[in-house]
NUTI-271612 format. One record per residue (C-alpha): x, y, z. Coordinates in pm, 1 decimal, m for minus. Layout:
        px        py        pz
         X         Y         Z
...
***
This chain:
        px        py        pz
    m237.1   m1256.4    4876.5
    m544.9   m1113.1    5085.2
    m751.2    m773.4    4990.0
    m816.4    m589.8    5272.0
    m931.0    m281.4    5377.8
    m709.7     m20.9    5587.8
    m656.5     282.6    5746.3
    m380.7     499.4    5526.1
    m160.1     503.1    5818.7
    m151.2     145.7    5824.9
     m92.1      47.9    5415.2
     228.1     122.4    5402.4
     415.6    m191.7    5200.2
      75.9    m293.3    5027.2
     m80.0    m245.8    4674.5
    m312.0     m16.7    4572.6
    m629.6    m238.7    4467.5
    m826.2      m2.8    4278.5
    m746.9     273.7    4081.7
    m799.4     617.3    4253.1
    m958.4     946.4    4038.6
    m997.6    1198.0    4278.8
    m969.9    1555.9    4252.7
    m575.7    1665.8    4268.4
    m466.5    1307.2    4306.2
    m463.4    1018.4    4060.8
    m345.1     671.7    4149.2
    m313.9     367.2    3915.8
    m428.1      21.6    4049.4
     m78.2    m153.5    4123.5
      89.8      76.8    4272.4
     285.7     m36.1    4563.7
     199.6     266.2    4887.5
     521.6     397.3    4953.9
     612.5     724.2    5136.8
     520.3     925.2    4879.0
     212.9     761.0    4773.5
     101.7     791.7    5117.3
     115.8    1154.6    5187.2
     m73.0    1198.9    4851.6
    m343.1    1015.5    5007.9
    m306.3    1229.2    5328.7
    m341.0    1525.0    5165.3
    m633.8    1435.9    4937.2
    m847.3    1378.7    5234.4
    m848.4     957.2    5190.2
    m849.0     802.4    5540.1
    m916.1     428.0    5394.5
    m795.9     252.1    5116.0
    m842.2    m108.9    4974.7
    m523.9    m270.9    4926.1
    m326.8    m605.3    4873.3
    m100.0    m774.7    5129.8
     146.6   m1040.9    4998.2
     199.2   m1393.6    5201.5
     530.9   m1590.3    5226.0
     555.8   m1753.7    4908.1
     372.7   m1519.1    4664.3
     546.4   m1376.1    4354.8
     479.4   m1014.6    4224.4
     350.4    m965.3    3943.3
     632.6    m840.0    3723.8
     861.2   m1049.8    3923.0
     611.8   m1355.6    3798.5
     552.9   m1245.0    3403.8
     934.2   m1228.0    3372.8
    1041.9   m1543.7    3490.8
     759.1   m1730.6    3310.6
     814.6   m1539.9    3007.6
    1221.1   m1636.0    2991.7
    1239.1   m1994.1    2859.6
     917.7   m1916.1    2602.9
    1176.1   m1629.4    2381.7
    1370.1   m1867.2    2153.8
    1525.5   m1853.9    1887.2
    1413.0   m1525.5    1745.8
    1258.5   m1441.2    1952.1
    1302.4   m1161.6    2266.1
    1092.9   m1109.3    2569.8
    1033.1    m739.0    2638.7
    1051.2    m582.0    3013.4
     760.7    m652.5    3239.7
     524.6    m384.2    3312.6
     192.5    m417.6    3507.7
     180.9    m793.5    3476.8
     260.5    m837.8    3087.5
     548.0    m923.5    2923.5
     531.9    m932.8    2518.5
     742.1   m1173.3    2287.2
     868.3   m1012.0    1980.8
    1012.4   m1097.5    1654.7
    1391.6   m1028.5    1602.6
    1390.5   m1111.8    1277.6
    1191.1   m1190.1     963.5
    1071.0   m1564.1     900.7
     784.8   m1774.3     999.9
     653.4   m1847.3    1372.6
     689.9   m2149.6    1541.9
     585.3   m2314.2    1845.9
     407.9   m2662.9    2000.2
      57.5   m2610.4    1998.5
     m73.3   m2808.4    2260.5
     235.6   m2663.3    2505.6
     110.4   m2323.5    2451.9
    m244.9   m2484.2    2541.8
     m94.8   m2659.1    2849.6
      50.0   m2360.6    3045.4
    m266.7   m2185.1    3007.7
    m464.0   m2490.5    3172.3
    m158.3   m2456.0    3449.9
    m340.3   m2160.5    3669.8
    m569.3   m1906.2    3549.7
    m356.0   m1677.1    3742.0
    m137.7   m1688.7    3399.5
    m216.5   m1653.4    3066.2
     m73.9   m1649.6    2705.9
    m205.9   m1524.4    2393.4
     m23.1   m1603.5    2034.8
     m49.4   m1515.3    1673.8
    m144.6   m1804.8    1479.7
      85.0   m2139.5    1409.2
     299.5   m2084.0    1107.1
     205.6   m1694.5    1052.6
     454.0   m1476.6     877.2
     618.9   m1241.6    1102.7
     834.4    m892.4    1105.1
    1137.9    m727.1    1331.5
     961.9    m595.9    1613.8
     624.0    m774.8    1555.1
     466.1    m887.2    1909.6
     408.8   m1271.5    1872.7
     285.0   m1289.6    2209.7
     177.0   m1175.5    2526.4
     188.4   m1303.6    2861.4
     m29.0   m1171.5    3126.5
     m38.7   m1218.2    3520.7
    m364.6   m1133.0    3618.9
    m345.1   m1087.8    4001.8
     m66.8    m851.2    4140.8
      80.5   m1191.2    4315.6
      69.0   m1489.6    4242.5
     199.5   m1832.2    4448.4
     531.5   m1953.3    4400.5
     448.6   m2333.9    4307.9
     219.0   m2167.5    3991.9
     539.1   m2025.2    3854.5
     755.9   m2273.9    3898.4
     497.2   m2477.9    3755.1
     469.6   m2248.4    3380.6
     876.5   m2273.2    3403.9
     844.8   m2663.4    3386.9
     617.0   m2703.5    3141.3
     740.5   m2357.5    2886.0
     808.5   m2449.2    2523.6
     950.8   m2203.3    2361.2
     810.4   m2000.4    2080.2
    1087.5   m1915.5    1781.3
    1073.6   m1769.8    1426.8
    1293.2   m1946.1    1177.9
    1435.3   m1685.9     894.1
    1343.9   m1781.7     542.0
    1586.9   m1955.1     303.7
    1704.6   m1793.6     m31.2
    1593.9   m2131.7    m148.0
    1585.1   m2181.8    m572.7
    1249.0   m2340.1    m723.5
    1161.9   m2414.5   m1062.2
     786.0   m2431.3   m1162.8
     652.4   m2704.8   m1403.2
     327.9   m2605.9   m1559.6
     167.6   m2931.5   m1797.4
     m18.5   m2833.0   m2070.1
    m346.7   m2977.5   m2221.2
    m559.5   m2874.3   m2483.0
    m797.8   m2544.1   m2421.9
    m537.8   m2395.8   m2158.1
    m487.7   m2073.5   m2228.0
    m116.2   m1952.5   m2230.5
    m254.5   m1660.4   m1979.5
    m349.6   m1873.3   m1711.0
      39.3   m2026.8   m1741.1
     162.8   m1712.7   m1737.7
     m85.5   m1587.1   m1436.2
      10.5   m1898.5   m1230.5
     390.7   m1848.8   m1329.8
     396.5   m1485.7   m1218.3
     154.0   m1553.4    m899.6
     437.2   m1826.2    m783.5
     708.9   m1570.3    m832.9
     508.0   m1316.4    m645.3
     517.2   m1611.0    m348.4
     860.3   m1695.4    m363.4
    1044.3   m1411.7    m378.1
     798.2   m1317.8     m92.3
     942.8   m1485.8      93.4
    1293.3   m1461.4      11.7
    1314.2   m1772.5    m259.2
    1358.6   m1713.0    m628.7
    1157.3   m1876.9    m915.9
    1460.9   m1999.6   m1165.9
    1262.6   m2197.5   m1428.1
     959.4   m2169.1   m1558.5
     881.2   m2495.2   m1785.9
     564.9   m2675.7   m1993.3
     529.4   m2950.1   m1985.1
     302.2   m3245.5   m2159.1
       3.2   m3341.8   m1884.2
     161.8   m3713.9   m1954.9
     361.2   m3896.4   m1725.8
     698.5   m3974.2   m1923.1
     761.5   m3638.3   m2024.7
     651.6   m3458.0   m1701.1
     862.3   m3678.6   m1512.5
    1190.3   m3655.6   m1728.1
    1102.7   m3243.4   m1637.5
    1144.2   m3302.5   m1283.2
    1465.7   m3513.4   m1354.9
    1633.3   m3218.3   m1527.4
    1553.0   m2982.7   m1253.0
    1656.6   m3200.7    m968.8
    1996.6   m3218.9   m1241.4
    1997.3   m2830.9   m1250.0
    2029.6   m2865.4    m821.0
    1673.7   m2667.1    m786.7
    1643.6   m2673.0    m390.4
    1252.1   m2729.5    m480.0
    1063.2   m2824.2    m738.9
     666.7   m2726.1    m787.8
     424.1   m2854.7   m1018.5
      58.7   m2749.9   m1161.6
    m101.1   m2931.4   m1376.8
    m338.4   m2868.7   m1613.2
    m595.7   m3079.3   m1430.7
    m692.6   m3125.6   m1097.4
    m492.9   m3435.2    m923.8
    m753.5   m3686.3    m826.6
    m529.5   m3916.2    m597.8
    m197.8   m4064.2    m577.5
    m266.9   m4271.0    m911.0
    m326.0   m3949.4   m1131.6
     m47.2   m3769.5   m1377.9
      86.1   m3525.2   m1116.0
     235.1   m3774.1    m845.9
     254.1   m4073.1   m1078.2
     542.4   m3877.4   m1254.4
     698.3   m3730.2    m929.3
     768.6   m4142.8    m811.5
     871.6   m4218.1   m1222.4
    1120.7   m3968.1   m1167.8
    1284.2   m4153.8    m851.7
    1112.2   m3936.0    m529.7
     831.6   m4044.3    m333.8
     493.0   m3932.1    m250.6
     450.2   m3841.6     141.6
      90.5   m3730.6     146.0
    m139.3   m3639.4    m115.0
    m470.1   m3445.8      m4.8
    m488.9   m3196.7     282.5
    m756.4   m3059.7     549.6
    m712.0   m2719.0     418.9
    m966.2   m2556.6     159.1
    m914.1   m2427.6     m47.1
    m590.6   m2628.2     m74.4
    m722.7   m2988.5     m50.5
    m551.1   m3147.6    m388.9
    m247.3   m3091.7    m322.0
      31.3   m3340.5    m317.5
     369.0   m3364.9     m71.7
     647.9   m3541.8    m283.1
    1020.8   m3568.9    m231.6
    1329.3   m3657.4    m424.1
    1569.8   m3732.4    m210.6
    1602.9   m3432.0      33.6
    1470.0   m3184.1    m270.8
    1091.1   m3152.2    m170.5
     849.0   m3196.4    m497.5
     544.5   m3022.3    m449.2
     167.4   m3063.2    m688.3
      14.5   m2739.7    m615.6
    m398.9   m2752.3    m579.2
    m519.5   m2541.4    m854.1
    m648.4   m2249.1    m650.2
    m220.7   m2165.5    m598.9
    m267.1   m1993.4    m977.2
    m420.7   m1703.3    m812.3
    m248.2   m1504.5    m527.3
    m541.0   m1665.8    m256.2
    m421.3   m1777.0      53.9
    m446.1   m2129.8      12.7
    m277.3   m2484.9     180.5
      m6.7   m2474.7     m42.9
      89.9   m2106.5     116.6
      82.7   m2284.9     461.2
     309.7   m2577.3     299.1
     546.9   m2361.0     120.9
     631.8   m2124.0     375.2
     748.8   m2419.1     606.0
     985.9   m2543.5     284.5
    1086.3   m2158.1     229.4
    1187.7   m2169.8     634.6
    1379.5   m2475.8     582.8
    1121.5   m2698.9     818.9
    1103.8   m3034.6     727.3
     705.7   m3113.8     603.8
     543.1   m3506.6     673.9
     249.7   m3652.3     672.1
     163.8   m3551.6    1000.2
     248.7   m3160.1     975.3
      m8.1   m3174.3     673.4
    m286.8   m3333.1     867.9
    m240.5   m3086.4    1153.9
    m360.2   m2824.9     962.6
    m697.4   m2886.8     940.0
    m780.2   m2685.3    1281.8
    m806.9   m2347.5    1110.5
    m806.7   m2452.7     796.9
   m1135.2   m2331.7     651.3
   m1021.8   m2031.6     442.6
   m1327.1   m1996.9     280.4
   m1544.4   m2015.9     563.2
   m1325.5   m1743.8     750.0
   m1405.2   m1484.6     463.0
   m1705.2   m1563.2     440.4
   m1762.3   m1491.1     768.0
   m1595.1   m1189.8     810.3
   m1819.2   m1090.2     414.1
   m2089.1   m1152.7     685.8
   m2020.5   m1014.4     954.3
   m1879.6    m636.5     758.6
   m2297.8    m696.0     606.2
   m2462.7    m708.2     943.3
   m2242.8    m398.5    1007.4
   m2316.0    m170.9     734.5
   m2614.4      73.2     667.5
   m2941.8    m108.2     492.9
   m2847.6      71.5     164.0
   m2647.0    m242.7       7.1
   m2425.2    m543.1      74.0
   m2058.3    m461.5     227.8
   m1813.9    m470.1      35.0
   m1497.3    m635.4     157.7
   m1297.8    m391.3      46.5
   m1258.1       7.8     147.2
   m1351.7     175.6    m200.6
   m1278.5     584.6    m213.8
   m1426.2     796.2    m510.7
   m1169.5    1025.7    m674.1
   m1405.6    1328.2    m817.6
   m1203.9    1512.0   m1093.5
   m1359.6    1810.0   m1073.9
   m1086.5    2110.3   m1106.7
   m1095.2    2149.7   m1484.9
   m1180.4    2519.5   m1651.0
   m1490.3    2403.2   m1876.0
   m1274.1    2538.8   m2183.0
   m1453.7    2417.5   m2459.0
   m1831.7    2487.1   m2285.1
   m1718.9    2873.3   m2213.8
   m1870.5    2843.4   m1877.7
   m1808.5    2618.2   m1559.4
   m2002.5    2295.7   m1674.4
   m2012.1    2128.9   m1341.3
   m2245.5    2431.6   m1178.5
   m2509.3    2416.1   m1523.2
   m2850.2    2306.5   m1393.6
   m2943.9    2019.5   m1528.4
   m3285.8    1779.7   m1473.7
   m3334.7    2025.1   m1165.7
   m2974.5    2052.2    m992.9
   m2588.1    2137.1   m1125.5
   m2441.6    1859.5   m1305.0
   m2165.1    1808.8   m1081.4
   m2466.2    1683.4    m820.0
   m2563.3    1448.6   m1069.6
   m2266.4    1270.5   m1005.9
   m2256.2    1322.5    m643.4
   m2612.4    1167.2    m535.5
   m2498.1     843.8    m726.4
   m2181.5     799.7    m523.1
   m2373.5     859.0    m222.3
   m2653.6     583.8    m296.3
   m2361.2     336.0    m356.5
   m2127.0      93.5    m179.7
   m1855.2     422.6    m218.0
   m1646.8     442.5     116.2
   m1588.4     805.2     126.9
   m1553.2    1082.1    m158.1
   m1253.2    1268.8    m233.2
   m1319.2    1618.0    m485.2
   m1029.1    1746.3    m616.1
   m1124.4    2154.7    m676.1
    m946.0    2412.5    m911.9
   m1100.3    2648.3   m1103.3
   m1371.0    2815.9    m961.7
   m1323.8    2549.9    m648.4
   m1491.1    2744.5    m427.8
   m1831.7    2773.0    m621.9
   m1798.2    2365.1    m689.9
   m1728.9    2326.2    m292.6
   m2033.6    2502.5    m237.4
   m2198.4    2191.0    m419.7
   m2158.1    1949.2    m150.5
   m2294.9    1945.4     183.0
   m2133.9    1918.2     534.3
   m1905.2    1659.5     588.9
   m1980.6    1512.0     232.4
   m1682.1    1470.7     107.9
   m1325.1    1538.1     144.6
   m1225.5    1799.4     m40.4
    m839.1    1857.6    m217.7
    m706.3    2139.1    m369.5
    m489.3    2098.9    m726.9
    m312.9    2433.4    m770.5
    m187.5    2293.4   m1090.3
    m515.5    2235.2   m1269.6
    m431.3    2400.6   m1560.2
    m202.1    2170.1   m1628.2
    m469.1    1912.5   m1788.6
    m681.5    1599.6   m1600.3
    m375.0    1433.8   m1497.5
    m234.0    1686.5   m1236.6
    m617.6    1654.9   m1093.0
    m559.8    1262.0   m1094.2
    m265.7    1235.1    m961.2
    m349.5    1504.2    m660.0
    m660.4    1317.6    m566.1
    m465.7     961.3    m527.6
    m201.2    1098.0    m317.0
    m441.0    1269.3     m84.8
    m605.4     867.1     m13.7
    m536.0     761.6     329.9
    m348.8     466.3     354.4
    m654.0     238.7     440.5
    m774.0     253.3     123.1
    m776.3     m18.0    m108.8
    m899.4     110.9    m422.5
    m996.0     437.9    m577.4
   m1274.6     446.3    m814.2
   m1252.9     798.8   m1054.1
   m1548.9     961.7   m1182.6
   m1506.8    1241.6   m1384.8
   m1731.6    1537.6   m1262.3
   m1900.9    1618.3   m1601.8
   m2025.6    1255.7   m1648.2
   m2400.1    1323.0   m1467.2
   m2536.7     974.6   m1559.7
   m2344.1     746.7   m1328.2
   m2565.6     415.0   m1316.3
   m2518.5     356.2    m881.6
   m2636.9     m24.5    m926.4
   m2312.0     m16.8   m1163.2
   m2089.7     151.6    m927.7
   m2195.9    m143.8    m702.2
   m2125.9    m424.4    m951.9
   m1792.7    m281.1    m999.8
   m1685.3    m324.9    m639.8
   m1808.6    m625.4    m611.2
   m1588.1    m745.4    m919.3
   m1274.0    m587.3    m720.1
   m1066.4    m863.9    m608.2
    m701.4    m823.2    m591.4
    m651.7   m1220.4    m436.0
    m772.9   m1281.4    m837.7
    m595.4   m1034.4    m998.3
    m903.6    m874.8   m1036.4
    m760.5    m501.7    m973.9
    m848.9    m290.7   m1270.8
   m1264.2    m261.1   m1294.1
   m1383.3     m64.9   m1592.3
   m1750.5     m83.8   m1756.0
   m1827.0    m195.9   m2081.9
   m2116.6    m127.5   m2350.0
   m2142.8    m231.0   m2654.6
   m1786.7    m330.8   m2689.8
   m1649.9       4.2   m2561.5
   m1487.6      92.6   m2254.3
   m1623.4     389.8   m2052.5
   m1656.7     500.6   m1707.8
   m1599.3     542.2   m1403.6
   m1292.6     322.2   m1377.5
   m1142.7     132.5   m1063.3
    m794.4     100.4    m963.0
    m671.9     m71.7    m683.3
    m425.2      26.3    m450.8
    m117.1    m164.5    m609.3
    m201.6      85.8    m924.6
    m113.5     405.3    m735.3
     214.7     426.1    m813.3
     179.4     422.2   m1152.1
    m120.7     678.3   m1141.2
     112.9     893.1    m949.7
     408.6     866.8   m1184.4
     312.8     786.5   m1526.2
      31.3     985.2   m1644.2
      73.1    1331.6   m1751.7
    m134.6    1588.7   m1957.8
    m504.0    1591.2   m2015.8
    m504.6    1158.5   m2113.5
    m546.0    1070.1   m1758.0
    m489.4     715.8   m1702.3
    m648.3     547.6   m1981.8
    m319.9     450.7   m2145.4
    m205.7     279.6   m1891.1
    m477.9      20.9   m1879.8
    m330.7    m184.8   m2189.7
     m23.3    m227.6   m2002.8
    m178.7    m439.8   m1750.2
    m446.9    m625.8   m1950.8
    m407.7    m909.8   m1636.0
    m546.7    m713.3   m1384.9
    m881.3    m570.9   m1583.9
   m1184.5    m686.4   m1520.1
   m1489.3    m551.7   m1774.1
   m1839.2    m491.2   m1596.8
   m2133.2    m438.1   m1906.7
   m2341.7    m166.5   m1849.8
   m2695.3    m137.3   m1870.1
   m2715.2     197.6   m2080.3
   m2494.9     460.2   m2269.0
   m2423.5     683.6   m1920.9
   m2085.8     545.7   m1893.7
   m2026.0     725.4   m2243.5
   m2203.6    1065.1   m2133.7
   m1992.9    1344.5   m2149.5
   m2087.4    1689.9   m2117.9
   m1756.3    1871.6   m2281.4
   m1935.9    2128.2   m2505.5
   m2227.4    2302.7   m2544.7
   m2366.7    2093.4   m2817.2
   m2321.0    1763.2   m2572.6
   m2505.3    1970.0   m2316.5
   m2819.9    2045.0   m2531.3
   m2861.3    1726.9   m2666.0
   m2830.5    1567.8   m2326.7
   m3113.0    1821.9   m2175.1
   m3324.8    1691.1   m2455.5
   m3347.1    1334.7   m2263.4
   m3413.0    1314.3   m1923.0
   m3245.5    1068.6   m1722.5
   m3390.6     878.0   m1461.1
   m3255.5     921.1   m1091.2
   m3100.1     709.0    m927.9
   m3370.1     597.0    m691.7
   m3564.2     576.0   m1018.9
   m3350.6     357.8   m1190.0
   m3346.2      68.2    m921.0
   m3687.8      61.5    m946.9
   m3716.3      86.6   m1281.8
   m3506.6    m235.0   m1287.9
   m3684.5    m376.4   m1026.7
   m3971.7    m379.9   m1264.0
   m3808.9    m535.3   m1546.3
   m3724.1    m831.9   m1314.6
***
């Protein structure tokens, strides 16, 4: 192929090199000059253009990606219609991706001509997900580089997951607390059914060797398809309870440690074909993890050995990746604070009628500005993503509170009808890449913003650590933090002027209790007697306040 430069009259057949932008005419790069092409140029005045002339032997580009791209869709696995060079690979199904590794790595050391990007080894995948993509870069390229990619294609193919049946053995030592059994039982469930399995058994078991193993007899009895074990201590090596008992009960051992952290202790066991898993300890909480990696090749009916295990190691550094992306979200935000990983929205109730004060409590002055401000300069000195005010009575004199662009503002028509209309208006106006919602109630002016940070840095839903409230001298207050897996509920379960607060004993699991420093997460400014004798103590600001504790330090 040979860029040249030519009169119009004589490009007729070639490619258009470079895109053209010119008034009246527009002309992608690409474009093959054909009659019509040609009197476009004509009549926009162009008397040259740089184009591309194929030679004997060379492949367009479309012509190229689609033949390459043919023996790569396996099982699987379909490869869409070439356009501009690119042909994508796309799920047909649900399951995991597969593919050889070092293949993929080959073709792309055939010719730089050609080039193919994946998702990552083992990755769990959806109908119509693109897998890959497969780019010709030139608008030709020679004939020997694509026969060349067709030799040496391996195909890429994602394996549907099994409705396999697992039990989970949990062994039991003293100072275990039946919660963590029951977090690790339902985190395990979570997995499994995940991924189409089903948890069947849950069982304790003595951390002892006789007893575990006569366990794992009895579910290999029951015809479990897999069996998976925690134990109540870490597994040190091959010698230790965990896989002792897996080879007293008549399986085998395959390989016990793995290059993945977290992940490393865990141990690959068999009984006959029925894999026997020891899960690391860090597969109680819902963390990605090297057991994840493991399972989902059992759950896709992949045979795991030795070797698949030690091939993990490339990549595996989960704790290194987050902490690395922690790092790189901190070099990105504002000097204020550290980034939280997490998108965190305030939810301002702020609609209500001020019954028992007799007059609209969020507009009082108060320290030098409406109370409702109070509450709004903490928020904005925080880690808060954005602010959301839901508005009601008198909503235009509380809009009139913020400044522009402050906040989002959303209207509850149905105010009246207590705090919970208010709640539930404000969640369901979140956008969707929100993953939590922190509510502050608008009459609460002393909202502590080093708190407000401590409580998103507590949010952690790969711990279960989804429901942040504060704490002070034993008693809950506020503002409270729910994450996203809580909106639901918020949306359909709370009614009347109770808001959500009943709903927090339901789902003791997921709470998470931050102490506060003083009595503002109790502050509330409901009548006029709470208003005077709030007036009569001046609260610090929240600039103030930092440095106030700055001091103490």
């Amino acid at each position: 192929m040979k860029f040249v430069t030519v009169a119009v009259a004589d490009a007729a057949g070639a490619i258009l090199a470079h895109a053209l932008r010119l008034p009246g005419l527009v002309l992608d790069k690409g474009r093959p000059l054909d009659t019509e092409a040609l009197a476009r140029l004509r009549r926009a005045g162009v008397e040259q253009v740089t184009v591309a002339r194929l030679e004997p032997g060379d492949v367009p580009e479309d012509r190229a990606a689609a033949r390459v791209s043919r023996d790569l869709a396996g099982a699987g696995v379909v490869a869409r219609e070439a356009h501009t060079g690119r042909v994508n690979l796309c799920a047909t199904a649900r399951g995991l991706l597969l593919f050889d590794a070092a293949r993929i790595e080959a073709l792309n050391g055939v010719d730089e001509a050609i080039t193919i990007a994946t998702l990552p080894l083992r990755e769990v995948v959806e109908p119509g997900q693109t897998l890959a993509t497969i780019k010709v870069n030139p608008y030709a390229v020679g004939e020997t580089v694509v026969a060349a990619w067709e030799a040496a294609a391996s195909p890429l193919r994602v394996t549907p997951f099994q409705p396999l049946r697992a039990s989970l053995i949990q062994t039991v030592a003293p100072g275990l607390k039946p919660s963590v059994l029951d977090k690790t039982a339902r985190a395990t469930r979570q997995r499994l059914e995940a991924l189409g399995g089903a948890l069947v058994a849950d069982i304790r078991s003595a951390h002892e060797r006789e007893e575990l193993a006569r366990d794992i007899r009895r579910r290999i009895a029951e015809g479990d398809d897999l069996v998976l074990i925690c134990g109540a201590a870490s597994t040190a090596d091959r010698q230790d309870v965990v896989p002792a008992a897996i080879v007293e009960a008549g399986g085998r051992i395959e390989h016990f440690g793995m290059p993945v952290d977290p992940g490393n202790l865990l141990a690959l066991g068999a009984i006959g074909a029925v894999p026997v898993i020891g899960m690391p300890g860090c597969a109680r909480t819902s963390q990605l993890n090297g057991f994840d990696y493991v399972l989902r090749l059992v759950m896709a009916g992949q045979p795991v050995g030795a070797a698949d295990i030690r091939a993990m190691g490339v990549g595996g550094l989960l704790k290194d990746a987050a902490w690395r992306a922690a790092q790189k979200a901190e070099a990105e935000r504002p000097a204020r604070g550290r980034a939280p990983s997490a998108r965190i929205a305030a939810v301002v109730l702020a609609a209500g009628r001020s019954s028992r004060m007799g007059e609209n409590k969020l507009t009082l002055p108060l320290d030098g500005k409406p109370v409702l401000r109070h509450v709004a300069d903490a928020i904005r000195v925080s880690l808060i993503a954005s602010v959301h005010v839901v508005l009601g009575h008198q909503a235009d004199e509380v809009r009139a509170l913020f400044g522009p662009d402050e906040a989002h503002f959303v209207l509850n028509e149905d105010y009246r009808g207590g705090l919970s209309t208010s709640l539930r208006a404000g969640i369901a106006a979140l956008p969707a890449d929100v993953d939590a919602a922190m509510i502050f109630l608008g009459d609460m002016p002393d909202v502590d913003p080093a708190l407000v940070d401590r409580m998103i840095a507590a949010f952690d839903p790969q711990q279960m650590r989804e429901i942040v409230l504060p704490k002070r001298d034993g008693r809950r207050g506020h503002p409270v933090l729910w994450g996203r897996r809580f909106f639901p509920f918020l949306l359909e379960k709370t009614s009347g002027d109770s808001g959500a607060r009943h709903l927090i004993g339901q789902y003791a699991d997921w709470i998470v209790e931050i102490d506060a420093d003083h009595d503002g997460v109790f502050t509330d400014l409901d009548t006029p007697e709470a208003f005077a004798a709030r007036t009569k103590r001046r609260q610090p600001e929240p600039g103030e306040r930092k440095i106030l504790a700055d001091e103490r330090d």
